[in-house]
Structure formats: structure tokens, C-alpha cells
N, C-alpha and C positions, 0 to 999 in steps of 0.2 A: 528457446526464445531469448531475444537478445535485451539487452538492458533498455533501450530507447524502443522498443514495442512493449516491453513489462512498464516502462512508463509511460509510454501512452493511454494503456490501458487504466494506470493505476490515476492519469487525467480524466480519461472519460467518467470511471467511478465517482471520484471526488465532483467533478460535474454534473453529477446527476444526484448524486446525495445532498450537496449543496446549495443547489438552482443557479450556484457562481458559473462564472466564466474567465478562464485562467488562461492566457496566452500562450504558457507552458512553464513546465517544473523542471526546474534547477536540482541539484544535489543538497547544494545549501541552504534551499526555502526550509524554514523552519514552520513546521506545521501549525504551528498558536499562533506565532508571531506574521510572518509573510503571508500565512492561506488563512487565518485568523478562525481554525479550527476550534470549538469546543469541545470538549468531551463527548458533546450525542452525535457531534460531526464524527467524532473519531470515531464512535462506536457502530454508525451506521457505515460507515467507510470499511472500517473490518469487517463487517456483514457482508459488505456486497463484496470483498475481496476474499471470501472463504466461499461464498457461494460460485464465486467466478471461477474460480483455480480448483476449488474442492481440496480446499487446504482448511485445519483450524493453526489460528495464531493465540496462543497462551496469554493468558492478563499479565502472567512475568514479562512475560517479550514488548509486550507496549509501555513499561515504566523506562526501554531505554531506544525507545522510538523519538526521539524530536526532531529529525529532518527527514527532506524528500529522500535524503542518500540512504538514511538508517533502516526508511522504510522498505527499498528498494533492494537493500543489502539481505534484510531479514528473507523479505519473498522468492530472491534469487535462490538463499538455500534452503525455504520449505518446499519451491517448486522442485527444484535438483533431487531434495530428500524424499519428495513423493515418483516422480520419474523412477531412479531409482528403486525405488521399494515394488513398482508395479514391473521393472524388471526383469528384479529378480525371481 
């Protein structure tokens, strides 16, 4: 999966967790500030984005999540790391 379909996806999520409607996501929207996320935004965002992938994202991993890119970077190599592991 390439980075502009892992973010599309990770648009449609946040659209649906939200009931917002987002034009689309830059690298450098910052998630409090630009998508004016809260905390249970974020929380229900990493829900439906561990449910989607069958991925879990650590509570360490979200203390250096503040942009679309950070978020996009983490997913890239949980999904890599799970690909991988089913493998080998």
C-alpha cells in the first residue's frame, strides 16, 4: 500500500470518527491544531485504525504523533512490521 491510499484511508477514518468533512490531508496538518482533534477524537481514530489494519499502536507511539505525516510514518512501519511477520 502506498502512502496516498494509506491516506486516504486514514481520511475516510477520521471522517467517520468525526462526522467532519476534510478536503484532504497534507503531511503537515497538525492534528489539534489544523483537524482540531481532541483526545477522544484521537482515541476513536486509533480504534478504527487498529481495527482496519489489525494493527495495535502503543500509548508511547501517540505522545510523538502530532501530524498527518507522523501519523502516516508510524502506520507505514506497523503495517511493513505486520506484512513481514505474517511472512515469515
Amino acid at each position: 500500500m502506498n502512502r496516498q491510499e494509506l491516506s486516504a484511508i486514514v481520511l475516510e477514518l477520521l471522517e467517520k470518527e468525526t462526522g467532519e468533512s476534510y478536503p484532504s490531508l497534507e503531511d503537515s496538518n497538525s492534528l489539534r491544531e489544523s483537524l482540531n482533534l481532541d483526545s477522544l477524537d484521537m482515541a476513536g481514530l486509533v480504534l478504527h485504525i487498529e481495527t482496519r489494519f489489525g494493527i495495535a499502536i502503543e500509548t508511547e507511539l501517540l505522545e510523538h504523533i502530532n501530524t498527518v505525516g507522523n501519523l502516516l510514518d508510524m502506520l507505514d512501519k506497523k503495517i511493513a512490521a505486520k506484512a513481514a511477520k505474517t511472512a515469515a
